[in-house]
C-alpha positions as a printed Julia matrix, in Angstrom:
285×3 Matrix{Float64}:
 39.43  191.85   69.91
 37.89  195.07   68.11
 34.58  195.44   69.39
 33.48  198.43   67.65
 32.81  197.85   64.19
 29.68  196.28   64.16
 28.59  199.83   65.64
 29.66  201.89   62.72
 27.25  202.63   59.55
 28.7   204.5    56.77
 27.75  208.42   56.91
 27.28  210.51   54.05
 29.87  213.2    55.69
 32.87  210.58   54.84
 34.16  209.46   51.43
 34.83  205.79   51.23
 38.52  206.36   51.78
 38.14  208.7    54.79
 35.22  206.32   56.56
 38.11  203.06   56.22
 40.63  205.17   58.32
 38.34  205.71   60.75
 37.36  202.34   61.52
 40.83  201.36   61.26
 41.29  204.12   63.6
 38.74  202.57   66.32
 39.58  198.88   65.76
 43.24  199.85   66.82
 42.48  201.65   70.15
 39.96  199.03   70.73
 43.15  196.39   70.33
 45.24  198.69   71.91
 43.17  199.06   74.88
 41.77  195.38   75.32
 45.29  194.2    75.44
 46.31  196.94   78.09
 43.31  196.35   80.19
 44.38  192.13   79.74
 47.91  192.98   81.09
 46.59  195.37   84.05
 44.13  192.34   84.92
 47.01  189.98   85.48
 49.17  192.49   87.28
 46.11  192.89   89.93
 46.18  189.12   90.01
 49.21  188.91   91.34
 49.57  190.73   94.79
 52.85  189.28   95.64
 54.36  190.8    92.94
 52.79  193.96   93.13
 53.49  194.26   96.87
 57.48  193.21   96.51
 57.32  195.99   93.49
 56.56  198.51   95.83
 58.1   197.9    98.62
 61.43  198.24   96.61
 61.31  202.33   95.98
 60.32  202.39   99.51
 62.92  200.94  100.64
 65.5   203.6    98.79
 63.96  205.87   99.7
 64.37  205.12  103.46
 67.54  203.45  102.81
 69.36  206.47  101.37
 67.27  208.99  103.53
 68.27  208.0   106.93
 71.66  205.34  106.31
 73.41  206.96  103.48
 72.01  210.39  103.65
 74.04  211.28  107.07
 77.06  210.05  105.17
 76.88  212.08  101.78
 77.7   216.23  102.56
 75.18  218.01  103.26
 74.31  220.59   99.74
 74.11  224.11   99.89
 70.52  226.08   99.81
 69.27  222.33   99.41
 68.37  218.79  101.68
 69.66  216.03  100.78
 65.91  214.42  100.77
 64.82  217.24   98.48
 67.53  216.03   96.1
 66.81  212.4    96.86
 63.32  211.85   95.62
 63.73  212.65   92.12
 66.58  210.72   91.58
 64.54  208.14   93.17
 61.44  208.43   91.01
 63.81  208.0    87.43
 65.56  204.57   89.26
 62.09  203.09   89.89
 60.83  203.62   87.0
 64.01  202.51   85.33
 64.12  199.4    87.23
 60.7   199.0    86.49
 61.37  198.55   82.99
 62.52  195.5    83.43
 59.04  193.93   83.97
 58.34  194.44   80.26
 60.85  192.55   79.09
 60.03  189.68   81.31
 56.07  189.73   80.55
 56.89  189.7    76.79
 59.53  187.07   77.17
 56.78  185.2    79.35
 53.88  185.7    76.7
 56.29  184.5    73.83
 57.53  181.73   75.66
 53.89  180.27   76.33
 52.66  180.81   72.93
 50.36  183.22   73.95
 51.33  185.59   71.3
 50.89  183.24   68.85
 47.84  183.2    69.64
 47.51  187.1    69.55
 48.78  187.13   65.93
 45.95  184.15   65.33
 43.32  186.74   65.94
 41.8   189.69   64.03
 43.51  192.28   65.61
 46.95  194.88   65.16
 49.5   193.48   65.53
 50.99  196.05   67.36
 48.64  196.06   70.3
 50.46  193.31   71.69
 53.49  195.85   72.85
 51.78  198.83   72.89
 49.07  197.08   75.55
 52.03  195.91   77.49
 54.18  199.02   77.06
 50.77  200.98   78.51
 49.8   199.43   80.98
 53.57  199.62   82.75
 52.94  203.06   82.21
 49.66  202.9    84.45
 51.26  200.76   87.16
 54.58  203.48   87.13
 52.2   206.29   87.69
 51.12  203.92   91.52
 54.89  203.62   91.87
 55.41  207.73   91.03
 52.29  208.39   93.96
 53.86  205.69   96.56
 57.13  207.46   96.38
 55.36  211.14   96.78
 53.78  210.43   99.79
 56.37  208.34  101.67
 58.71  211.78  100.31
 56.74  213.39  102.31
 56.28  212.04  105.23
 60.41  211.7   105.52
 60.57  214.99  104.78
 60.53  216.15  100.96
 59.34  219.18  100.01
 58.42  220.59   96.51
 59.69  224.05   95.85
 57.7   225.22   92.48
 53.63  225.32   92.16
 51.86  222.01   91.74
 51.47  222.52   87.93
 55.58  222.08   87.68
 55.86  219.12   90.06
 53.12  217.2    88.04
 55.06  218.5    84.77
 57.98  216.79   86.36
 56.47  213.31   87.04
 54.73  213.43   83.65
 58.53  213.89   82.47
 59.88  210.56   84.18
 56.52  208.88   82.7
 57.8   209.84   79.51
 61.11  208.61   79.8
 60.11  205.57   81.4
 57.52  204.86   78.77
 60.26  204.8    76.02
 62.52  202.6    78.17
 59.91  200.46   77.71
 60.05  199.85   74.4
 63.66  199.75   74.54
 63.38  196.78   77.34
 60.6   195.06   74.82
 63.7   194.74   72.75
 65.34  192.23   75.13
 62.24  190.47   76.35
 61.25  189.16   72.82
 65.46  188.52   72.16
 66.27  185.93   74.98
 65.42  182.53   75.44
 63.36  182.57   78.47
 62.18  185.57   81.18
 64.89  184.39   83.43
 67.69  185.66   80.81
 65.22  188.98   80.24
 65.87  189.66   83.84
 69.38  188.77   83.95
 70.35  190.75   80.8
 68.32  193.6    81.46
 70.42  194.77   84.85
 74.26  195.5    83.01
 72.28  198.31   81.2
 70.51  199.43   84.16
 73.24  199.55   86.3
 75.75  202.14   84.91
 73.14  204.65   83.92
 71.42  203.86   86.75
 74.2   204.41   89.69
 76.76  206.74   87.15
 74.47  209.41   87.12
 73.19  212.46   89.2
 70.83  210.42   91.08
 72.28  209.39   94.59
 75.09  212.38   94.99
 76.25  215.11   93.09
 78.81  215.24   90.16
 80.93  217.13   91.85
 82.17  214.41   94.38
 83.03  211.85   91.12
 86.18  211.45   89.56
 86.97  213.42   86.67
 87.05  210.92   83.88
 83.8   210.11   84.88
 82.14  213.23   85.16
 81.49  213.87   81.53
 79.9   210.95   81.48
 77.41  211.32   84.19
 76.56  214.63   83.13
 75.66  214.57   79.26
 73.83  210.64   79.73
 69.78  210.86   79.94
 69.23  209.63   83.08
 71.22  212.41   84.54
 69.66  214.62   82.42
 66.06  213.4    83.06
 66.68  213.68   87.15
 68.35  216.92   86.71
 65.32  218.32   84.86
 62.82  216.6    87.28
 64.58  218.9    90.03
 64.6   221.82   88.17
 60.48  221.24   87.88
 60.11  220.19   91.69
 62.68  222.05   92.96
 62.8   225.57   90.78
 65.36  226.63   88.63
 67.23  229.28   90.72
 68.06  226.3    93.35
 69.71  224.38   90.65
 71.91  227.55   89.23
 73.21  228.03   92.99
 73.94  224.67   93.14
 75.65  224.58   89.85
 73.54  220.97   88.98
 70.54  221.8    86.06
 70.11  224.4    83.6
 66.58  225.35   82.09
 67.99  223.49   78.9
 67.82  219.8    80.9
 64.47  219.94   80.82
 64.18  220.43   76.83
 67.27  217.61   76.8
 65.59  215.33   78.71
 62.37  215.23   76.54
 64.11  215.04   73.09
 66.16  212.09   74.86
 62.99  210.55   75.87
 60.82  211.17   72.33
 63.95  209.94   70.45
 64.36  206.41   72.59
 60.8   206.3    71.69
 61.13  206.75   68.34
 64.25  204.61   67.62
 63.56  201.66   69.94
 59.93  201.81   69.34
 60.33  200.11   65.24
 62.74  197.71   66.59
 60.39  196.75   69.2
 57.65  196.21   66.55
 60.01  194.73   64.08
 61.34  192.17   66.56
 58.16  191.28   67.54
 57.36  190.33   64.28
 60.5   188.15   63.8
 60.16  186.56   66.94
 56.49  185.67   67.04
């Protein structure tokens, strides 16, 4: 799988020590990005899946835009399909997720990575290719959802700088949910189970959060929930980038601190789930 070290000759510039990192270095992106460019092959090979994929945030979107939206009250200084979208980006990509676990729970189940760990390559390529290239196919999904935002109406409030900086955040976020839904992929028995066990964790954070309708209109008990759990956090921030911060202070929703919250949420999923990703991996292979 690493292609490039037949291409390096020692240089006089690097000490022994300092040449064997390198090559290490390029043998693991090499891996890293054989296995990625593997996984995007077989997405591309199946249409059927791709197509149903999409349709799904399309359908949301429409769904809550013109069934649900006439039914929630209308917010202050704000649309309710400006306040939609980015609620709608975080559940895709959330949802999304749960494609990871059932390719790795696929791929263990067929032996394929056994034969991955037959050849001479990192072991951790295996995840991080698979973990990458959902993060390729979410940034389709994030552009799909844009422009059928905007053609129902959606409107971003802050320079195009911010509103990338805010779908780079849910990339982010869903990249280390990815790791976390490895987790479950290489735990159950078969990709069936993946899928099953994957949705009781989606759910709650998923539908309990600031997503669909504002805090405000929750029961108490529940609101301190909803607003101090990441995916609240995450969409909350994603406004405040799309939508500009002095919207969210009228409306009483964001603070400039979500957005800071939201990435050390995201960096540590990534860096907790991440070794027990690689460490089941190794267990269950």
């Amino acid at each position: 799988m690493s292609t490039f070290a037949s291409d390096l000759s020692p240089t006089p510039a690097l000490d022994d020590g300092r040449l064997d990192r390198v090559v290490q270095l390029r043998w693991l992106v090499s891996d890293w990005a054989t296995v990625t460019w593997r996984n995007l092959l077989r997405m591309s090979r199946l249409p059927d899946a791709v197509f149903f994929s999409s349709v799904q945030p399309v359908m949301f979107v429409l769904l809550f835009r013109y069934v649900f939206g006439g039914a929630i009250s209308h917010l202050p200084h704000l649309s309710y399909v400006n306040y939609l979208v980015a609620g709608v980006y975080v559940q895709t990509v959330m949802f999304g997720a749960i494609s990871t676990a059932v390719g790795l729970s696929e791929d263990l189940q067929a032996g394929l990575i056994e034969r991955f760990r037959a050849l001479p390559m990192a072991r951790s390529a295996v995840l991080a290719g698979r973990t990458l290239a959902d993060a390729v196919r979410n940034i389709g999904v994030l552009v799909l959802i844009t422009g059928v935002g905007y053609a129902v109406g959606f409107r971003a409030q802050t320079s195009p700088w911010m509103f990338i900086l805010g779908l780079l955040l849910v990339l982010v976020f869903a990249y280390a949910l990815s790791w976390a839904f490895a987790i479950i992929g290489l735990s159950t028995p078969n990709s069936e189970t993946a899928q099953l066990a994957s949705f009781p964790i989606l759910f709650p954070f998923t539908f309990a959060s600031t997503a669909f309708v504002p805090v405000t209109t929750m029961p108490g008990w529940l609101q301190a929930f909803v607003k101090h759990q990441p995916v609240s956090l995450v969409i909350n921030a994603t406004r405040e980038l799309m939508l500009g911060t002095a919207t969210g202070r009228r409306l009483g929703l964001w603070s400039p601190s979500d957005v800071w919250q939201a990435l050390a949420w995201a960096i540590g999923l990534l860096v907790v789930f991440a070794p027990i990703a690689v460490w089941r991996f190794r267990r269950a292979a």
